[in-house]
N, C-alpha and C positions, 0 to 999 in steps of 0.2 A: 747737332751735337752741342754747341752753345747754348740754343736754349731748355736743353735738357738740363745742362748742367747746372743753369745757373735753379732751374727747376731743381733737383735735386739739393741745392743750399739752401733754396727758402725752404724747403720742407723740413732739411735739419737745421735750422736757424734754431731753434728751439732749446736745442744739445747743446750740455755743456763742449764749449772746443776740447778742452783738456781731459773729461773727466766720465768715463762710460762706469760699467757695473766692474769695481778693482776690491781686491780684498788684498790685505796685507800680513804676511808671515815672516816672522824674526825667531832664528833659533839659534843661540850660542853656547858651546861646551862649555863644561863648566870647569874651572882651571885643572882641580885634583880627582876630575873624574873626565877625558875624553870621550867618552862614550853615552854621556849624557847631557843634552840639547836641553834649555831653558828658555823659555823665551813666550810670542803672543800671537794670537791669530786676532786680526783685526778685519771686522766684517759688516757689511750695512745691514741696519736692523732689516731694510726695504727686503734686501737678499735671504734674508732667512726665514722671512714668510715664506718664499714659496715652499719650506721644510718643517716649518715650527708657528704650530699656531699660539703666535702669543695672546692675541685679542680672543681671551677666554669668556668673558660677558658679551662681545659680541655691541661693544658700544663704538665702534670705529678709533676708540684711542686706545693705546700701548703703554701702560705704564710701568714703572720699575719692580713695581712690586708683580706684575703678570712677568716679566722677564726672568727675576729670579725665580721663580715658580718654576720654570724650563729650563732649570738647571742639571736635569737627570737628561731629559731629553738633547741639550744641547751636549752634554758630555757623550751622548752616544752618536751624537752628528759629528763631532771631530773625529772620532775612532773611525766611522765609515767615509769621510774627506779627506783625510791625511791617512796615508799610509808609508811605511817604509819596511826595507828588506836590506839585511846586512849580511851577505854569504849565503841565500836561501832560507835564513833566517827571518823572522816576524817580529820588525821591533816592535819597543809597544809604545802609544801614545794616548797621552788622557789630560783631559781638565783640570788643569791644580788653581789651586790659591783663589780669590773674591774676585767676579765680572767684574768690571769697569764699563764706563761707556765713554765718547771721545767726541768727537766731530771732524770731518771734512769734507771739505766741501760745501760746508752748511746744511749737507744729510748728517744724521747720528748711526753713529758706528759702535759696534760692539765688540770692546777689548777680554779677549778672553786667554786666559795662561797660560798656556801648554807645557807639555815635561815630554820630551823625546829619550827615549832610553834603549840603547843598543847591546850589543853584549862583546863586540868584539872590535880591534884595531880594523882599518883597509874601507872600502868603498861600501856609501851607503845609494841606496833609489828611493829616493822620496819621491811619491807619485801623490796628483794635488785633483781630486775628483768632485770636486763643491760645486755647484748649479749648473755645469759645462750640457747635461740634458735639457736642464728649461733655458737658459739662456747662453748658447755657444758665444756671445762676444765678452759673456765672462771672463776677467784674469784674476791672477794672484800674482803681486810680488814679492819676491824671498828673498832674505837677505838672514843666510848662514852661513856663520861664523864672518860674516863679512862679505862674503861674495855672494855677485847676484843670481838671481832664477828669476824667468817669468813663465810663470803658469800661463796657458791657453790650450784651448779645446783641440787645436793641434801638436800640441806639445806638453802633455801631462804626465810626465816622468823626467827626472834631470838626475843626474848620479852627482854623489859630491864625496869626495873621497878627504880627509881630516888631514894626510899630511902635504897634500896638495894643491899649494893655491895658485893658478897658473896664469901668468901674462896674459896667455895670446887667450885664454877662457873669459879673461875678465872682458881685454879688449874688442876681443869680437860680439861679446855679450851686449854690451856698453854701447856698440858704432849701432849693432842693430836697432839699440830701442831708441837711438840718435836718430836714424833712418825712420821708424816706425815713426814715431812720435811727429815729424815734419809732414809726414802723408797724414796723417789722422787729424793732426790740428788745420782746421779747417781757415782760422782766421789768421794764421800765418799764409796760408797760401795763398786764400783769397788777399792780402797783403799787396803779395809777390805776383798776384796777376794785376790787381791796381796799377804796379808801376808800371808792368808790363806793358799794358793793354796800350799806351801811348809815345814807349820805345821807339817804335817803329815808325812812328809819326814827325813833322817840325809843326813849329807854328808861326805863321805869315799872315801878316794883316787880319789879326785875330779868325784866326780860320786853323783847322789843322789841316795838315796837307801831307801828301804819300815822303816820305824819305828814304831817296831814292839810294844812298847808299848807305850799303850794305856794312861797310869798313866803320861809319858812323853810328851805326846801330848796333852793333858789337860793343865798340867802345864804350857810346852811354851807358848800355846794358851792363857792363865789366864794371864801369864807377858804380852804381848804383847794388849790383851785387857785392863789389867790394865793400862799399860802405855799410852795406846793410851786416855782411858776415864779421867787419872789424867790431863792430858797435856789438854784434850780440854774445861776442865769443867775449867781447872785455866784460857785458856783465853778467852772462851765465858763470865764467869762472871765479867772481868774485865773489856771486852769491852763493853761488856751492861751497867755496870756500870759507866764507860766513863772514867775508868780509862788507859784504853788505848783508841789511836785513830787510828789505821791502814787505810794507804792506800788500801780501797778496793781492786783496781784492781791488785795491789800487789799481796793480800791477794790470788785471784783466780788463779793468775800465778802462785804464790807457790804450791799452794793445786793443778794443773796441774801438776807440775813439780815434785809434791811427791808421786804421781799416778806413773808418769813414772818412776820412779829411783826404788821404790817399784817392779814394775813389771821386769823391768831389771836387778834387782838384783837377779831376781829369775834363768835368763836366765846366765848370767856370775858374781857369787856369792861372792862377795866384801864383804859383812857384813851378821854373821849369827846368833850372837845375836842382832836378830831385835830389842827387849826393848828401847833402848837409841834412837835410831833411829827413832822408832814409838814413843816414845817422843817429839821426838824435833818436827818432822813432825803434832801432834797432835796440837801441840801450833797452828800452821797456821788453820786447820780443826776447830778449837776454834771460832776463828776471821770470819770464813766466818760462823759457823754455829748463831753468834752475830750478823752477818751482814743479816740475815734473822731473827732471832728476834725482831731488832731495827723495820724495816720494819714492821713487826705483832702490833708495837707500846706494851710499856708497862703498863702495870696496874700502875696507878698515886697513887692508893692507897696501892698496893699490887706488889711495884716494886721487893723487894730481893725474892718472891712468886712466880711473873713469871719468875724470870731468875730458879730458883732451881726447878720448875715445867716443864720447854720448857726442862735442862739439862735431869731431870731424863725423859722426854718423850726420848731424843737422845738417851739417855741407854738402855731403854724398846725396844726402835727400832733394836736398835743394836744386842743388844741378842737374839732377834728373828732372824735377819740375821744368829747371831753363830747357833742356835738353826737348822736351816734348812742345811747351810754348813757343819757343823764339821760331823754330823752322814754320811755323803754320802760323804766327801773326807776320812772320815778310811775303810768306804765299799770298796771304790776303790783305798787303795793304794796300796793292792797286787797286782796290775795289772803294768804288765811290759809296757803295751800302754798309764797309765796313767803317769808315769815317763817320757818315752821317747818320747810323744806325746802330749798327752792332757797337761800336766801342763805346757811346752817351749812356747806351741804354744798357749794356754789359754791367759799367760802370755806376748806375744808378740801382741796378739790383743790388750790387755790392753796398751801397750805401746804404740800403734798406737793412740790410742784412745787419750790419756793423752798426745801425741805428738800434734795433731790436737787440741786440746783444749790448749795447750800453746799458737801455735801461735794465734788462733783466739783468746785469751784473751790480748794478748801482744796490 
């Protein structure tokens, strides 16, 4: 099972941690008309080949001028992607105003205008049907009138009702993609097995050795957790709140490069009270897990709600990580093949990995 796993990392070493196939939808009423949504569907140019043949000469490049060319065609791809229904009702949705183009993630994205138009007070269903056939790990996230939606292949209709914007909707919306987002970010976790992986260990006359208690291994586990969640919770909330403003791509090189040094410390052991360390290190993990919130867009009305709902989703995630590792690295750390094998060499693919992700972030 370990070495599947770690099999499985090198294969997606490649993936961005943060960043699969996302499209983004913003739709806000407009003050003297309720009933009419304004707003942008943002979309990667990559995702709407598989719908829209821009490269009309067939020269493998995509220029502005073949894009706007596909502007009848693209307006009829929003009409069959977005849809909505108000009382059994058909609202209607279309293309207004001049494309745009954007970037993120260092792909190019296509910002496109949309006009949502309904006809009556009470609950709308926006249903979100864009590439979810050629590619199910498609999402869309939505952010109308301020509160959130995530579109996915399992989840393609969400009701959103105008005079209702609800706590526990936003809250629970918020903890999920808190949750989600800690399984899926890959170089967060492998992080949290780095420090792991030598929890359960001491180290005597340069050797690591079984530790044998259990009450010890808690404990370290508890600082090191601790320290890691105080550190990321101080600057996920500051960054969301915009009181910091980190260079992204910094941001990603760091949290690479704390993967590696994390993992290699396990292999030639420079620092063994991790706590300080997995502090400092947490402040970065903070900033990048802000930098997927900003992204999710915040509740306009329930701003300081979603950031303290998305953290404790990170925490809930997290803990079920500890939850699954801690009982099966003290099962194994009597083992003289788990010292002298599995934890070097666990811990060396992990450095591989978080090698390969620095340069390709750099």
């Amino acid at each position: 099972m370990f070495c599947g796993f770690m099999g499985l990392c090198l294969l997606s070493s490649n993936v961005a941690a943060h960043q699969l196939s996302t499209a983004y939808i913003e739709l806000n009423s407009l003050p003297n008309n309720p009933n009419v949504f304004t707003g942008s569907w943002q979309i990667e140019i990559a995702d709407l080949e598989y719908n829209i043949d821009f490269d009309q000469n067939n020269d493998g490049d995509i220029t502005w001028r073949e894009v706007l060319a596909q502007k009848v065609n693209l307006d009829a791809y929003v009409v069959t992607s977005v849809l909505a229904k108000q009382k059994g009702n058909q609202c209607t949705i279309s293309l207004t105003g001049n494309l745009k183009m954007t970037e993120r993630f260092n792909q190019p994205y296509l910002v496109m205008p949309i006009e949502l138009n309904c006809f009556a007070n009470g609950a709308i269903f926006i249903e979100y049907q864009a590439l979810f056939a050629v590619n199910p790990n498609h999402k869309a996230i939505a952010s109308i009138n301020g509160q959130p939606f995530v579109y996915s292949v399992k989840q393609s209709v969400f009701e959103f009702d105008l005079k209702s914007t609800s706590y526990l909707a936003t809250f629970v919306e918020f903890s999920y993609q808190g949750v989600l987002h800690i399984w899926k970010g890959l170089d967060h976790i492998l992080f949290l097995v780095a420090l792991l992986l030598t929890c359960v260990l001491t180290r005597k006359s340069g050797q690591w050795c079984e530790n044998s208690s259990n009450e010890q291994i808690f404990i370290q586990t508890a600082w090191i957790v601790t320290a890691f969640t105080i550190a990321h919770s101080i600057t996920l909330t500051a960054t969301a709140l915009d009181f910091l403003s980190p260079n992204i791509q910094w941001v990603e090189i760091g949290i690479a490069i704390s993967v590696l040094l994390a993992a290699l410390n396990n292999i030639w052991p420079l620092v063994l009270r991790l706590g300080w360390i997995t502090f400092a290190f947490g402040l970065l993990h903070g900033m990048g897990f802000a930098s997927v919130l900003g992204d999710l867009g915040l509740s306009q009305d329930y701003t300081v709600l979603s950031v303290l709902a998305f953290n404790l989703g990170v925490e809930l995630g997290q803990l079920a990580i500890l939850a699954i590792a801690i009982p099966v690295l003290i099962t194994i750390k009597r083992f003289n093949w788990y010292r002298k094998w599995a934890m070097p060499s666990g811990s060396l693919g992990i450095a591989l990995i978080a090698l390969l992700w620095s340069i390709e972030r750099v």
